[in-house]
mmCIF file as Biopython writes it, N, C-alpha, C and O atoms, coordinates in Angstrom:
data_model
#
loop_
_atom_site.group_PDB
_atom_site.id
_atom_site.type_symbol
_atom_site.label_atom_id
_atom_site.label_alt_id
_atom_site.label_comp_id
_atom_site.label_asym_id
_atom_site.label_entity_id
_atom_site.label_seq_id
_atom_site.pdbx_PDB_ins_code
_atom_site.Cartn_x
_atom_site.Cartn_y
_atom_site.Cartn_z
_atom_site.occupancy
_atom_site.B_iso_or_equiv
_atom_site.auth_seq_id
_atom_site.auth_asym_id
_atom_site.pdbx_PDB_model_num
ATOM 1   N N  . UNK A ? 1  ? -98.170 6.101   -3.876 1.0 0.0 1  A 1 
ATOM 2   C CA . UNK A ? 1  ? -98.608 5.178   -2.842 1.0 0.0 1  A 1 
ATOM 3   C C  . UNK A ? 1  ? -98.078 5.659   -1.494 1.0 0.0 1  A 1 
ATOM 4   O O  . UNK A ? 1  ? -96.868 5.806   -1.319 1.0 0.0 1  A 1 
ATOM 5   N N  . UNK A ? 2  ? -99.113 5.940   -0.402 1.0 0.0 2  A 1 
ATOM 6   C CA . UNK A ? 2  ? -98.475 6.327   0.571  1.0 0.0 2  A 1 
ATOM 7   C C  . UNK A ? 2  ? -98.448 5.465   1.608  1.0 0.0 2  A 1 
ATOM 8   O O  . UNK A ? 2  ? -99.436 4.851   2.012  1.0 0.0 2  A 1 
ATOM 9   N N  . UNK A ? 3  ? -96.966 5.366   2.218  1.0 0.0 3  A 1 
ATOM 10  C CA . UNK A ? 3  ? -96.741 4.156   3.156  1.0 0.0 3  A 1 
ATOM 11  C C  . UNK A ? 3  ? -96.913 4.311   4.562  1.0 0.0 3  A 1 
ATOM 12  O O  . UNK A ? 3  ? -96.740 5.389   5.130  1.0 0.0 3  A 1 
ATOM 13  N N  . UNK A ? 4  ? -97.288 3.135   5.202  1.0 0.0 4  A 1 
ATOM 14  C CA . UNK A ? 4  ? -97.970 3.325   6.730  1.0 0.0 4  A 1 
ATOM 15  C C  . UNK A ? 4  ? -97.139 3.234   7.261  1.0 0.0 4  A 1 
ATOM 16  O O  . UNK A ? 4  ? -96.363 2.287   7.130  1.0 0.0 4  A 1 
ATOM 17  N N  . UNK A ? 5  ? -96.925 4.563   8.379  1.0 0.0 5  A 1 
ATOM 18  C CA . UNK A ? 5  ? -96.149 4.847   9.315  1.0 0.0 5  A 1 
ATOM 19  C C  . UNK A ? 5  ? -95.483 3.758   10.145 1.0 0.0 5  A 1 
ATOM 20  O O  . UNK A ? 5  ? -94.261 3.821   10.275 1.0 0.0 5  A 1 
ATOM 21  N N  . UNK A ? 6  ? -95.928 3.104   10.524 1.0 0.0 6  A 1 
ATOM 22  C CA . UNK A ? 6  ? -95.549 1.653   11.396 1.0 0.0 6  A 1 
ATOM 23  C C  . UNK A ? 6  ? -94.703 1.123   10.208 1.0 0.0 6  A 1 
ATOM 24  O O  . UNK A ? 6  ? -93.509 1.042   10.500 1.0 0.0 6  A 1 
ATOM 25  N N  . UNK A ? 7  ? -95.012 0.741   8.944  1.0 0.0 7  A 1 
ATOM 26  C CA . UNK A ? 7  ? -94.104 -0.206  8.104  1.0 0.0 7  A 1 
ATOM 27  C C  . UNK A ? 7  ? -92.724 0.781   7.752  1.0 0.0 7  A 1 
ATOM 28  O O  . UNK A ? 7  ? -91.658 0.230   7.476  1.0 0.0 7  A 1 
ATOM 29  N N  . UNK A ? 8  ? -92.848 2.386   7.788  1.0 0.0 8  A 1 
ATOM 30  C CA . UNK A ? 8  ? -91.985 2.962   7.506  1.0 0.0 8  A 1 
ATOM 31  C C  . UNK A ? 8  ? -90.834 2.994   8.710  1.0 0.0 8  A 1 
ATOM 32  O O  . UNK A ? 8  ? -89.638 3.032   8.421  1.0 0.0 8  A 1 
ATOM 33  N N  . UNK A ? 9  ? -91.277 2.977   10.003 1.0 0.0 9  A 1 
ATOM 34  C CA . UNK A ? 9  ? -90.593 2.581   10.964 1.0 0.0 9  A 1 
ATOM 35  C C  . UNK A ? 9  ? -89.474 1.677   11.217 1.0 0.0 9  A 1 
ATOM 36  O O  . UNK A ? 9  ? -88.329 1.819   11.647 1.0 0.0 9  A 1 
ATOM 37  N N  . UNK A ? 10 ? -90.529 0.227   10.608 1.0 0.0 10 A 1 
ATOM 38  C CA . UNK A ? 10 ? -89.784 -0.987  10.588 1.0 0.0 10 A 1 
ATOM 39  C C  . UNK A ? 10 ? -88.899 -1.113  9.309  1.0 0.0 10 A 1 
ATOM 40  O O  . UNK A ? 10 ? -88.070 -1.974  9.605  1.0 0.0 10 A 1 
ATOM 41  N N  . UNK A ? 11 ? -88.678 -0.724  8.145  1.0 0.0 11 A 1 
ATOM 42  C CA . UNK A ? 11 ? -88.078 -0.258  7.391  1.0 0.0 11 A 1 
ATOM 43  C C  . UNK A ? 11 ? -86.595 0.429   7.679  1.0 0.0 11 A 1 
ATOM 44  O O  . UNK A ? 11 ? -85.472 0.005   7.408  1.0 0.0 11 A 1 
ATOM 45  N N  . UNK A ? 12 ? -87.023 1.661   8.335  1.0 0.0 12 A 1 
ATOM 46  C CA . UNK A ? 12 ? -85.453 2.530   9.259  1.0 0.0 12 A 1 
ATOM 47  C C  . UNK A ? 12 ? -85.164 1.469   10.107 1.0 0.0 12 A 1 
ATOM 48  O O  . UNK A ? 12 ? -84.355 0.647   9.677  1.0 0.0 12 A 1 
ATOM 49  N N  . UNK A ? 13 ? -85.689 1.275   11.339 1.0 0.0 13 A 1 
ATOM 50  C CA . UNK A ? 13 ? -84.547 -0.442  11.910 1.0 0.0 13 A 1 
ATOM 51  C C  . UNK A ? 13 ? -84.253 -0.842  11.429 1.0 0.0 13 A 1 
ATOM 52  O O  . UNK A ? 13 ? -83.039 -0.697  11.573 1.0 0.0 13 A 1 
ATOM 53  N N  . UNK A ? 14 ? -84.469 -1.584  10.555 1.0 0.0 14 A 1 
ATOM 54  C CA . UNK A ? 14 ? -84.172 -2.741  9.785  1.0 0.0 14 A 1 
ATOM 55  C C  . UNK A ? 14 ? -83.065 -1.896  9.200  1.0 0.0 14 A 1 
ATOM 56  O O  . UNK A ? 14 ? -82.218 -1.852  10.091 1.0 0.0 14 A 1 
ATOM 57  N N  . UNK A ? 15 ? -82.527 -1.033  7.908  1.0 0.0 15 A 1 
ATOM 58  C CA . UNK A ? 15 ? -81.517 -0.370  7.415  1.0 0.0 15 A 1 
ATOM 59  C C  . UNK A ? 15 ? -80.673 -0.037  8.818  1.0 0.0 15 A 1 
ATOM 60  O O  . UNK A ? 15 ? -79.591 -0.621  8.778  1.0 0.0 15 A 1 
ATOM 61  N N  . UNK A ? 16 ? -80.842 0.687   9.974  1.0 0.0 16 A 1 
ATOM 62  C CA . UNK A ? 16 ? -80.184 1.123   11.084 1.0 0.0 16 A 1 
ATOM 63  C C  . UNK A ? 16 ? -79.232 -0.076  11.238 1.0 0.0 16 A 1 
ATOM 64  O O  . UNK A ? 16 ? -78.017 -0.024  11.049 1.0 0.0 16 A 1 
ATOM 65  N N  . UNK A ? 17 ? -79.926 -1.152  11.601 1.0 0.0 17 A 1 
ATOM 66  C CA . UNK A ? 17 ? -79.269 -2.439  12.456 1.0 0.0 17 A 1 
ATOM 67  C C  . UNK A ? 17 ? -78.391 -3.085  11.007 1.0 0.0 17 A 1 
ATOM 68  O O  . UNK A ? 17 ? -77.504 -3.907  11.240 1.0 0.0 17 A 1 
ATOM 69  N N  . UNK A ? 18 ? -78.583 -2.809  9.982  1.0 0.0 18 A 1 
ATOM 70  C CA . UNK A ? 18 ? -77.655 -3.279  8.556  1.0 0.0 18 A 1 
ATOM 71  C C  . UNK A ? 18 ? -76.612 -2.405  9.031  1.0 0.0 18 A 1 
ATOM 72  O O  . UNK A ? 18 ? -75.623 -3.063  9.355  1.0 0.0 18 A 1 
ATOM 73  N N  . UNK A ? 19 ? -76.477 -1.233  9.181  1.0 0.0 19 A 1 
ATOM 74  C CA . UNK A ? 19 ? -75.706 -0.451  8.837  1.0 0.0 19 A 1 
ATOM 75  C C  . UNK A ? 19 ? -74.851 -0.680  9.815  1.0 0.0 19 A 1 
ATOM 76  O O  . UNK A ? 19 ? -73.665 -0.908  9.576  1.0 0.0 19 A 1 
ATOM 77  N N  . UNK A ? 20 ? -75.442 -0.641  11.271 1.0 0.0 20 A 1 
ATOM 78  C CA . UNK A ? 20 ? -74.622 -0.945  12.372 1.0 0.0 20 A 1 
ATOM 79  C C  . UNK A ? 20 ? -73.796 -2.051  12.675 1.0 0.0 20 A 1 
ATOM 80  O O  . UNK A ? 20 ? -72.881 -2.116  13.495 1.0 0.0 20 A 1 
ATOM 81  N N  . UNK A ? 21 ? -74.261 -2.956  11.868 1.0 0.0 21 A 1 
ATOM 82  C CA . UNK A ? 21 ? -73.833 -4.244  11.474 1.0 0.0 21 A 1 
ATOM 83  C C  . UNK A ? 21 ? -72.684 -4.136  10.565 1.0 0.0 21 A 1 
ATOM 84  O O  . UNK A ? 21 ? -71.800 -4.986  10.671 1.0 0.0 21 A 1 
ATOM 85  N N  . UNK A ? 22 ? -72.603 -3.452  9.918  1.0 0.0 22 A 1 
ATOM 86  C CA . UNK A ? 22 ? -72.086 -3.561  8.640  1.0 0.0 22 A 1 
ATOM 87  C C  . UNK A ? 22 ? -70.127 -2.851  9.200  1.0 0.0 22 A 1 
ATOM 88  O O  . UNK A ? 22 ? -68.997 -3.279  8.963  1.0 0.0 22 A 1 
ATOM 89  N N  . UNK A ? 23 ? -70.722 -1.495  10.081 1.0 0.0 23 A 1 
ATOM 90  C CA . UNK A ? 23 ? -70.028 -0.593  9.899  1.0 0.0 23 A 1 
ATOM 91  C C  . UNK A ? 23 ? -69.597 -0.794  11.672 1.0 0.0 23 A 1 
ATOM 92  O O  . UNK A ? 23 ? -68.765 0.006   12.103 1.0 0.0 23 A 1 
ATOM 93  N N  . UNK A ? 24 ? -70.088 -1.702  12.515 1.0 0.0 24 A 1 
ATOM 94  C CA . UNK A ? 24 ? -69.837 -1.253  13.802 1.0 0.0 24 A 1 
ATOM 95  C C  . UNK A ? 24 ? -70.647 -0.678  14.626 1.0 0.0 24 A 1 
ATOM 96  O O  . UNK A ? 24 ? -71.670 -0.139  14.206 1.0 0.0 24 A 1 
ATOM 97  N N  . UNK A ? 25 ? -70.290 -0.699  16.079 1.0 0.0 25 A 1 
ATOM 98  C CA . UNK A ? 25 ? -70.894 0.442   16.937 1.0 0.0 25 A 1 
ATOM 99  C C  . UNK A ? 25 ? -69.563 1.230   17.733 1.0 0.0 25 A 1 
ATOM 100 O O  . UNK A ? 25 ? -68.773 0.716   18.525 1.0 0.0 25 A 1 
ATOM 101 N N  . UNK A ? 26 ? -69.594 2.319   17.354 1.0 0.0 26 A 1 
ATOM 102 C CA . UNK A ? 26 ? -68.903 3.350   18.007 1.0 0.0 26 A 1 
ATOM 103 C C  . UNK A ? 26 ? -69.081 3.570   19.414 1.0 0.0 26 A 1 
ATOM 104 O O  . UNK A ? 26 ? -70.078 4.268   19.600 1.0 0.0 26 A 1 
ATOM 105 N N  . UNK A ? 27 ? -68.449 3.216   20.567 1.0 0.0 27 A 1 
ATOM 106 C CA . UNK A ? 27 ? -69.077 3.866   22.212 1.0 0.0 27 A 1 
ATOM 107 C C  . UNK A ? 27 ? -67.620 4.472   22.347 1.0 0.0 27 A 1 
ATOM 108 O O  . UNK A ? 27 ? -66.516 3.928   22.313 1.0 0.0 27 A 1 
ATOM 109 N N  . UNK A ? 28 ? -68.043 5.918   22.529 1.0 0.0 28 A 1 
ATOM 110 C CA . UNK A ? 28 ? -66.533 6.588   23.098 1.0 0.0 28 A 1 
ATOM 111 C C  . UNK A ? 28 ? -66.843 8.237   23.328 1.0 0.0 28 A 1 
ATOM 112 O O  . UNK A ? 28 ? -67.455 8.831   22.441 1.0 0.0 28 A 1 
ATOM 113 N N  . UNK A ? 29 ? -66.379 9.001   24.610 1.0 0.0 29 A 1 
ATOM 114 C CA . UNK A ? 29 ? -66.837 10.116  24.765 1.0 0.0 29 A 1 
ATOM 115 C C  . UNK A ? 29 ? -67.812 11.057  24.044 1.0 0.0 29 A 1 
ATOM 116 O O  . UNK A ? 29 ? -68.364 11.913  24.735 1.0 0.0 29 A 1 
ATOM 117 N N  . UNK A ? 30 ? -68.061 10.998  22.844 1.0 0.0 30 A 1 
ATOM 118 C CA . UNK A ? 30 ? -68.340 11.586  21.510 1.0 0.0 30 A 1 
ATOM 119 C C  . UNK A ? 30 ? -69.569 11.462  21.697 1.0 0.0 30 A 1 
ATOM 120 O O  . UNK A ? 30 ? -70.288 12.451  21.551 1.0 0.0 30 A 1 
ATOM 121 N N  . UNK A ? 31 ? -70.247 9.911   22.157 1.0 0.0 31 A 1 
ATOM 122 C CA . UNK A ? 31 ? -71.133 9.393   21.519 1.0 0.0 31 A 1 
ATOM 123 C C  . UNK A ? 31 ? -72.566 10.091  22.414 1.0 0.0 31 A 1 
ATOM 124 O O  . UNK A ? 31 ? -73.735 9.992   22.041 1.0 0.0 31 A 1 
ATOM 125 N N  . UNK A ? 32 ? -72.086 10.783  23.639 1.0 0.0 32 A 1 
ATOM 126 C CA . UNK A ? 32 ? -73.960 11.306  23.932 1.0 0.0 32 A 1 
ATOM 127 C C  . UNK A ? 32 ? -73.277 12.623  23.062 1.0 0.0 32 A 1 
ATOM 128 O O  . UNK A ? 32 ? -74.292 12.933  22.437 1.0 0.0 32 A 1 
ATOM 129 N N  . UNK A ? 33 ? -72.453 13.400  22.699 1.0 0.0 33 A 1 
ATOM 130 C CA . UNK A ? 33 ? -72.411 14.726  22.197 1.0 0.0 33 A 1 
ATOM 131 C C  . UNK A ? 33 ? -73.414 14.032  21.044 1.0 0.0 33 A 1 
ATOM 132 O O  . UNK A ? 33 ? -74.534 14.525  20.911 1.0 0.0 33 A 1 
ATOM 133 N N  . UNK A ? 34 ? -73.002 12.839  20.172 1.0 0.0 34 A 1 
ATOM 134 C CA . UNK A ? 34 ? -73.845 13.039  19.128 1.0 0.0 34 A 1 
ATOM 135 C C  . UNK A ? 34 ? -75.112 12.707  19.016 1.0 0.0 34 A 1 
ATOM 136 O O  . UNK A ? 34 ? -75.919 13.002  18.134 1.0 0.0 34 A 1 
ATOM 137 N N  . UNK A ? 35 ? -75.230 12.098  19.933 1.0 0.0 35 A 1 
ATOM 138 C CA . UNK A ? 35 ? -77.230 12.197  20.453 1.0 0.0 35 A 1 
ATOM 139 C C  . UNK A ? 35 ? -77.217 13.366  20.450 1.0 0.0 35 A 1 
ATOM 140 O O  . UNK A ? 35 ? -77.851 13.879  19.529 1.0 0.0 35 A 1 
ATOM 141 N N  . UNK A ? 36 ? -76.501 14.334  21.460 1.0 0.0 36 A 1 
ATOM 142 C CA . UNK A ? 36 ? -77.326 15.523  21.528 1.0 0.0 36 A 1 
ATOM 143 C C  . UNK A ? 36 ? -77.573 16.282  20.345 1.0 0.0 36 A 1 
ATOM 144 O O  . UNK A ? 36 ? -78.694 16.760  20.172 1.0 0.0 36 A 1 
ATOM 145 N N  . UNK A ? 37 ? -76.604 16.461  19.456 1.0 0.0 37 A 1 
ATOM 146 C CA . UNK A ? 37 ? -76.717 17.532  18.561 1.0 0.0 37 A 1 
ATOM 147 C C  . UNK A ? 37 ? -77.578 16.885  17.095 1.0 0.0 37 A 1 
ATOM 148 O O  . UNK A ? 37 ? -77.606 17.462  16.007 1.0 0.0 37 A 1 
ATOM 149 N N  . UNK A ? 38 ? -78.309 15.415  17.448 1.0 0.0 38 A 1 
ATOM 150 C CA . UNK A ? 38 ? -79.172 14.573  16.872 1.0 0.0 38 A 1 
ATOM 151 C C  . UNK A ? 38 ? -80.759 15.048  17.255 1.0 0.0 38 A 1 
ATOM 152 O O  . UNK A ? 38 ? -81.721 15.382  16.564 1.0 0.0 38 A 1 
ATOM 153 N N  . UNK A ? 39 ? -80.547 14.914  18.612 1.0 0.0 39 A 1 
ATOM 154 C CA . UNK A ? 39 ? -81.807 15.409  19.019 1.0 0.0 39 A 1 
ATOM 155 C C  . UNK A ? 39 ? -82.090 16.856  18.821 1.0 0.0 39 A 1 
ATOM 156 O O  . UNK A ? 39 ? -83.282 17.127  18.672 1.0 0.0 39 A 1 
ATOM 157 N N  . UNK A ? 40 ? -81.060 18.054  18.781 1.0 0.0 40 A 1 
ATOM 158 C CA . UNK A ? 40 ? -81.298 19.036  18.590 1.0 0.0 40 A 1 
ATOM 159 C C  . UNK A ? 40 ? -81.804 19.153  17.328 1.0 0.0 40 A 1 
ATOM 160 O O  . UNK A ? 40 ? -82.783 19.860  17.086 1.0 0.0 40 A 1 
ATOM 161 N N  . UNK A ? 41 ? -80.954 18.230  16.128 1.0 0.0 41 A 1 
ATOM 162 C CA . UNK A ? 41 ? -81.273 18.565  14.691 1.0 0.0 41 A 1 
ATOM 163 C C  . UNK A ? 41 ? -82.750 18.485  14.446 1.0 0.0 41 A 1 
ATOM 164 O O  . UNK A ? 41 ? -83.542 19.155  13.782 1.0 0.0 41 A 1 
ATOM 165 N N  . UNK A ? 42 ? -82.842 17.415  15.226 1.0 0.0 42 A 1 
ATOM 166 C CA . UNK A ? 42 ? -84.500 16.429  14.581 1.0 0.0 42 A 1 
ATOM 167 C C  . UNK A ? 42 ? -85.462 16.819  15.994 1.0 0.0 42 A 1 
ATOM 168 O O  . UNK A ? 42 ? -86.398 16.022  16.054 1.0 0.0 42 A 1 
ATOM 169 N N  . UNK A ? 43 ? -85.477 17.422  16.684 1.0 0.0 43 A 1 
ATOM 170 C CA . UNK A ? 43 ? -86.013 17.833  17.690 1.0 0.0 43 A 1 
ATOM 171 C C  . UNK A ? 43 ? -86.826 16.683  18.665 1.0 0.0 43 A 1 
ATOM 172 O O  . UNK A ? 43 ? -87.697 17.009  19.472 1.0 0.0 43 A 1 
ATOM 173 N N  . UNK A ? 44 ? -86.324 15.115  18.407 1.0 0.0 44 A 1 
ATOM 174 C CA . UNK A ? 44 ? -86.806 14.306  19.087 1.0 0.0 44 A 1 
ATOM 175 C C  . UNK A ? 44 ? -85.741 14.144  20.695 1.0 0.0 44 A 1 
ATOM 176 O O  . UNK A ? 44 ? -84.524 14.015  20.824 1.0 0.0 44 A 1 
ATOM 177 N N  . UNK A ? 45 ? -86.604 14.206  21.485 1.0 0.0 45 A 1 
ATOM 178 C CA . UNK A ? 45 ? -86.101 14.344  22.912 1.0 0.0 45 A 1 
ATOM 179 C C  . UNK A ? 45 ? -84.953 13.438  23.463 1.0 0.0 45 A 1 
ATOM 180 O O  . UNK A ? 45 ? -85.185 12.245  23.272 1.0 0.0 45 A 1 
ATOM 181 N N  . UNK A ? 46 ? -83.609 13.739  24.187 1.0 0.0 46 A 1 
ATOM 182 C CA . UNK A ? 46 ? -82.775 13.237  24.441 1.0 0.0 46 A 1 
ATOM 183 C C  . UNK A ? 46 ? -82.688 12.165  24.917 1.0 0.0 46 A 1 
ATOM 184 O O  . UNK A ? 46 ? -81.820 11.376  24.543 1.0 0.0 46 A 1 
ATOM 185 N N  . UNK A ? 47 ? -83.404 11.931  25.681 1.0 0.0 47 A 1 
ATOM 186 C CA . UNK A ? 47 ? -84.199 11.012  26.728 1.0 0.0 47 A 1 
ATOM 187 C C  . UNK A ? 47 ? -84.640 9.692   25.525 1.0 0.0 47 A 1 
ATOM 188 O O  . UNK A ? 47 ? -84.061 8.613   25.650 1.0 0.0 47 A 1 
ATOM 189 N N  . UNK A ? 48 ? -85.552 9.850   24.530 1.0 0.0 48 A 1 
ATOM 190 C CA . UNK A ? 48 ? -86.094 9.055   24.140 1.0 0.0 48 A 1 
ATOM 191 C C  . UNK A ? 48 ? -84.827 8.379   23.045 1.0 0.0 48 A 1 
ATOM 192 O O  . UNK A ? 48 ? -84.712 7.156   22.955 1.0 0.0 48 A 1 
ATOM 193 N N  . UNK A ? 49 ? -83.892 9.354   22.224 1.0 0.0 49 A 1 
ATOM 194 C CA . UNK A ? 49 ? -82.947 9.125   21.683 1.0 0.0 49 A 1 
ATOM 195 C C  . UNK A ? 49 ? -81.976 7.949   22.305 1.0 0.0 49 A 1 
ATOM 196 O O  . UNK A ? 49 ? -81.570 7.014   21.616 1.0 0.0 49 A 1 
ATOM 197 N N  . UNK A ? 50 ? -81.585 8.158   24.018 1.0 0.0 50 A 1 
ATOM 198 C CA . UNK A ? 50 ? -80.746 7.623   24.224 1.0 0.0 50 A 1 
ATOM 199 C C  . UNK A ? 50 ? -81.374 6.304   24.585 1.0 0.0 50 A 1 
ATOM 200 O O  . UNK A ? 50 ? -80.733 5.278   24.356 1.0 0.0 50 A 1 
ATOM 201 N N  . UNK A ? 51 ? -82.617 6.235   25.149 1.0 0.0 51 A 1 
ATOM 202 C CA . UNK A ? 51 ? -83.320 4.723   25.692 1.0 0.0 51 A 1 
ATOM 203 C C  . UNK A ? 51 ? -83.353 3.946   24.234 1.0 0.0 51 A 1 
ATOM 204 O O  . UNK A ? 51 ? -83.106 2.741   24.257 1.0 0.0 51 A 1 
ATOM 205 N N  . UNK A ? 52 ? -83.664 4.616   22.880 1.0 0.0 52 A 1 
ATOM 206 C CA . UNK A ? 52 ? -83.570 3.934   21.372 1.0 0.0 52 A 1 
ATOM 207 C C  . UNK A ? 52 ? -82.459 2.902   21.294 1.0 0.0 52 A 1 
ATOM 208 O O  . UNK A ? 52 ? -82.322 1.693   21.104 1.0 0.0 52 A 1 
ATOM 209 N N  . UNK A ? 53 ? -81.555 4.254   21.597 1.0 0.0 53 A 1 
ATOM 210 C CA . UNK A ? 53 ? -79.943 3.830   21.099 1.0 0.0 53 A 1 
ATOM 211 C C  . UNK A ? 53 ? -79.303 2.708   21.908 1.0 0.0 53 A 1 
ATOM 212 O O  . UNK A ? 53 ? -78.442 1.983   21.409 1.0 0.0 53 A 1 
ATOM 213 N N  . UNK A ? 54 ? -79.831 2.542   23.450 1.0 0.0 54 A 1 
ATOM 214 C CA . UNK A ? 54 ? -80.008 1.766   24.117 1.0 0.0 54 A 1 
ATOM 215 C C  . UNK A ? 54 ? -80.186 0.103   23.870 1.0 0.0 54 A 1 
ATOM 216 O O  . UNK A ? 54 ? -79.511 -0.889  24.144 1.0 0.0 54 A 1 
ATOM 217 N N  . UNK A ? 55 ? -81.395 0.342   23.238 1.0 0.0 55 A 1 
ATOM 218 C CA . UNK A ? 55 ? -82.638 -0.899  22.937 1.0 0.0 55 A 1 
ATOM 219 C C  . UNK A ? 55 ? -82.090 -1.340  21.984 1.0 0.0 55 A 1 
ATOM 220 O O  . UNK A ? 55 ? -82.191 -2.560  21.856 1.0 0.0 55 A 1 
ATOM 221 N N  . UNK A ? 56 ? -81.303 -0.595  20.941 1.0 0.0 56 A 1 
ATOM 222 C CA . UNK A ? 56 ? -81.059 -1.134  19.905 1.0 0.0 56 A 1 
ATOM 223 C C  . UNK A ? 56 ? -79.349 -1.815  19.373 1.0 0.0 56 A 1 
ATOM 224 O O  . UNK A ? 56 ? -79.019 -2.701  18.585 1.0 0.0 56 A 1 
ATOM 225 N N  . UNK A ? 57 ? -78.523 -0.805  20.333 1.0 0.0 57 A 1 
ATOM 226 C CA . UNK A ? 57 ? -77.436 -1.756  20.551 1.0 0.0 57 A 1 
ATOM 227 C C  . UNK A ? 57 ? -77.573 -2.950  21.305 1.0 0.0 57 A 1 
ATOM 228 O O  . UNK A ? 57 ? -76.895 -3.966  21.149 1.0 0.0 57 A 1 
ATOM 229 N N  . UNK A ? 58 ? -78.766 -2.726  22.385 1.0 0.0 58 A 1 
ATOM 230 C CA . UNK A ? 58 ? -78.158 -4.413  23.206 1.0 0.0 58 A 1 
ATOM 231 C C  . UNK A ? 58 ? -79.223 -5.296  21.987 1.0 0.0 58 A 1 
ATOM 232 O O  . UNK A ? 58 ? -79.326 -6.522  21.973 1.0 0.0 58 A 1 
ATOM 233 N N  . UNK A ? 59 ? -79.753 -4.607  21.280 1.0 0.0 59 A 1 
ATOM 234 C CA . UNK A ? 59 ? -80.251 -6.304  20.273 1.0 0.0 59 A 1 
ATOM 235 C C  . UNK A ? 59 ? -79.395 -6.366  19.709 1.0 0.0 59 A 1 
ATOM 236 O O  . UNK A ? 59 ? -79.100 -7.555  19.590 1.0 0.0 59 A 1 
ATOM 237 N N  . UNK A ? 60 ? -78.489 -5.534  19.056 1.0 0.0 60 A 1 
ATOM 238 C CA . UNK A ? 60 ? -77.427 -6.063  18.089 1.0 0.0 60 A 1 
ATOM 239 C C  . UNK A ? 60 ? -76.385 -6.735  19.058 1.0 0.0 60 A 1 
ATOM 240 O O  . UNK A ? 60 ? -75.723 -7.733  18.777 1.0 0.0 60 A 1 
ATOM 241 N N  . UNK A ? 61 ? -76.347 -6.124  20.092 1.0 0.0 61 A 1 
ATOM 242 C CA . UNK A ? 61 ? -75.160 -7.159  20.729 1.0 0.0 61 A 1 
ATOM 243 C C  . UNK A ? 61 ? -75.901 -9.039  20.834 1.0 0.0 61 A 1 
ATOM 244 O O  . UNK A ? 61 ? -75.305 -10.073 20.532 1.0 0.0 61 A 1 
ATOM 245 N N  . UNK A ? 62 ? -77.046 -8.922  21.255 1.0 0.0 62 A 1 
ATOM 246 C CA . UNK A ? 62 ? -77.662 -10.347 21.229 1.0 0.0 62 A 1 
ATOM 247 C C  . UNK A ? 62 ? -77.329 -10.959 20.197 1.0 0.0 62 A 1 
ATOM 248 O O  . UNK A ? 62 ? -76.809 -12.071 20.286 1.0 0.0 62 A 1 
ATOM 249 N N  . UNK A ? 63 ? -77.525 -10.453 19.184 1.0 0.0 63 A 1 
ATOM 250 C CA . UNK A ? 63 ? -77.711 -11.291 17.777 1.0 0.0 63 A 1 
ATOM 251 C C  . UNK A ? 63 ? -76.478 -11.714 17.666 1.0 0.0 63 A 1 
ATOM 252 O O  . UNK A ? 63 ? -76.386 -12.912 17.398 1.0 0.0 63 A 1 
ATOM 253 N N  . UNK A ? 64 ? -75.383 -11.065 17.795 1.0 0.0 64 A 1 
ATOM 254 C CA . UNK A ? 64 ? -73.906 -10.639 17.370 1.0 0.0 64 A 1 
ATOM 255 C C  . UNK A ? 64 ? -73.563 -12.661 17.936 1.0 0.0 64 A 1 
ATOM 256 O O  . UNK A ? 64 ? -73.082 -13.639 17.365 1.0 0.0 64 A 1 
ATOM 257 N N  . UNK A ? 65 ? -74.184 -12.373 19.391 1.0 0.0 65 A 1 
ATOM 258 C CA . UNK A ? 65 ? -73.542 -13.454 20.268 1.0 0.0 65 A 1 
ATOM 259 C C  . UNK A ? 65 ? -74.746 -14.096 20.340 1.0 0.0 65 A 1 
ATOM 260 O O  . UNK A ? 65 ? -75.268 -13.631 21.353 1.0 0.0 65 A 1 
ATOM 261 N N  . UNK A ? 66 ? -75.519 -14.922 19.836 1.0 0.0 66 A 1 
ATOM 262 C CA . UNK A ? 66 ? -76.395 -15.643 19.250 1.0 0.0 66 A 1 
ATOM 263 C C  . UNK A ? 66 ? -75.508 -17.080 18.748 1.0 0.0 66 A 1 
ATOM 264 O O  . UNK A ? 66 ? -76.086 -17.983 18.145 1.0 0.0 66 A 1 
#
């Protein structure tokens, strides 16, 4: 069965924001090195990596303080 791109998407958030949840968010010098050498691995652009990483800590911070 092959799964639609959009549901596979929402799938990785959904696990991402568990995990981040689960385990924390790390912010400390380190953290654009490891975008970068993220974006290098997976060849998705730095730029788009960091606006993600962005979008997706300040929802977890919302929820957090909800």
């Amino acid at each position: 069965m092959m799964m639609d791109p959009k549901r596979k998407g929402e799938i990785a958030l959904a696990i991402l924001k568990h995990r981040m949840g689960n385990e924390g968010i790390q912010l400390n010098p380190n953290s654009r090195r490891r975008l970068g050498n993220i974006a290098r691995a997976t060849g998705i652009p730095l730029e788009e990596l960091k606006a993600f990483a962005r979008e997706v800590t300040t929802e977890m911070i919302k929820e957090c303080l909800r």
